[in-house]
N, C-alpha and C positions, 0 to 999 in steps of 0.2 A: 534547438529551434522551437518557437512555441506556435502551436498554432492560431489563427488568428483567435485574438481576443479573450486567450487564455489566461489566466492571471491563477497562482497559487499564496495563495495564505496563511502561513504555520497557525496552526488550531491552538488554541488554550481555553482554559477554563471555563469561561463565557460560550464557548463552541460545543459545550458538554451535548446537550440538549438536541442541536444540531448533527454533529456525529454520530448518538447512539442512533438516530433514525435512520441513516443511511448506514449505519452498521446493519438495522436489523435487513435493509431494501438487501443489501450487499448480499448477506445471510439464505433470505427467502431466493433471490437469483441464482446462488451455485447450493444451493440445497442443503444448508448448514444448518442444525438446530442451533437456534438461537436464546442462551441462559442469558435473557435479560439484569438479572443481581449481577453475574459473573462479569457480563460485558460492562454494564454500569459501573464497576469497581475497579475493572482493570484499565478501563478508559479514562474513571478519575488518576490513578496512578501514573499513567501516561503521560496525563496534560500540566501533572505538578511535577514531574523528575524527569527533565530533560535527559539525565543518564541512562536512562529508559531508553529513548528513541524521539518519534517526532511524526506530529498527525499536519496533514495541510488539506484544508479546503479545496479544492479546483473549481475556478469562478469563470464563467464566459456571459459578455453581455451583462452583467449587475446579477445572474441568476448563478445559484447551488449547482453544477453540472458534476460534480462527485466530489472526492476525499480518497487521501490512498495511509498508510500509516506503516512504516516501518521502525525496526526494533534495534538495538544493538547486542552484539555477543563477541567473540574471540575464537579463532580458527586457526592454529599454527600452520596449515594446512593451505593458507592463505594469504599471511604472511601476518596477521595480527586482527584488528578490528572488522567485522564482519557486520554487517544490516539483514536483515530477515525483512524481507516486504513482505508484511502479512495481512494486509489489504490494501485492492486498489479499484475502484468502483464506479464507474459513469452512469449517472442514471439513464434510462435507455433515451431519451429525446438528444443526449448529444453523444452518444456512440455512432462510430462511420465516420468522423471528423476530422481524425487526425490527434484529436486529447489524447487518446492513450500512449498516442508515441510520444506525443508533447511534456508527458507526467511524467512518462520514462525517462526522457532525456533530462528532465528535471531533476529526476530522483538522483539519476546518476553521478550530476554538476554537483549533487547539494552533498551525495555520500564522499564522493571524492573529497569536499573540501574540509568537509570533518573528520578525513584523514580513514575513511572504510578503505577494505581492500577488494573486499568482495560482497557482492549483491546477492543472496538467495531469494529466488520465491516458490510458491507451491499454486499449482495450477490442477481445476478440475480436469480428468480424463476426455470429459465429453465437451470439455468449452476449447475445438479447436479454431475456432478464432483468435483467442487470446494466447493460445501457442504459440501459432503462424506470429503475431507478433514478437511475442519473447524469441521468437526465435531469427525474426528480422534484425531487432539490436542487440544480437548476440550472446542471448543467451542458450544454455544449452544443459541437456539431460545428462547427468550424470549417472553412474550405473551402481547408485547406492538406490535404495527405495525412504523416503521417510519415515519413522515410528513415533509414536508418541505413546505415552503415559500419562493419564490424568491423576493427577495429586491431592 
């Protein structure tokens, strides 16, 4: 269900400019250093190889109200094709609305039909808002911790 006057729009190439701004707003909000070259690079790879994943705009009213971008992988664990949402971001005048569940349920119609099996995402400790909702559509903590390795 969308909320009123929501509208999402799969980002490409022409969107470059547009996203990395609200990558870095997204960044500066849950406290991420932001490698402007890195994100610039890995966001052009993105918006040319669809086997990648897939960035969308989120429009209300003709204006920019955020962008969310999820990735593809594989998880036997899963049962095959797996989406990483690795950003999803309202700028603050339209959080409290209803968007984010709207994006949500979006995200989910859109990984379903691309045949995902399962949705991961990674959430700041202290952003319990945005919990309370993953946790309204179902989503839930698993009793692994994430790691990462920078390459």
């Amino acid at each position: 269900m969308d909320a009123p006057d929501l509208s999402h729009r799969r980002a490409g190439p022409g969107d470059h400019a547009t996203l990395l701004r609200l990558i870095a707003a997204y960044y500066v909000h849950d406290h991420i250093a932001f490698d402007e070259p890195a994100a610039r690079a890995g966001l052009a790879q993105l918006l040319s190889d669809e086997a990648t994943g897939r960035a969308y705009l989120l429009e209300r009213r003709g204006e920019i109200a955020g962008y969310f971008i999820f990735t593809f992988g594989f998880d036997v664990e899963f049962g095959g094709r797996l989406a990483t949402l690795t950003d999803l971001y309202l700028e603050p005048a339209f959080r409290g609305a209803g968007l984010g569940t709207a994006a949500l349920e979006f995200i989910a119609a859109e990984c379903r039909a691309l045949g995902v099996k399962a949705i991961e995402l990674q959430v700041e400790e202290a952003n319990l808002p945005a919990q309370a909702l993953y946790r309204k559509l179902g989503f839930e903590r698993l009793s692994r911790l994430p790691m990462s390795k920078l390459l």
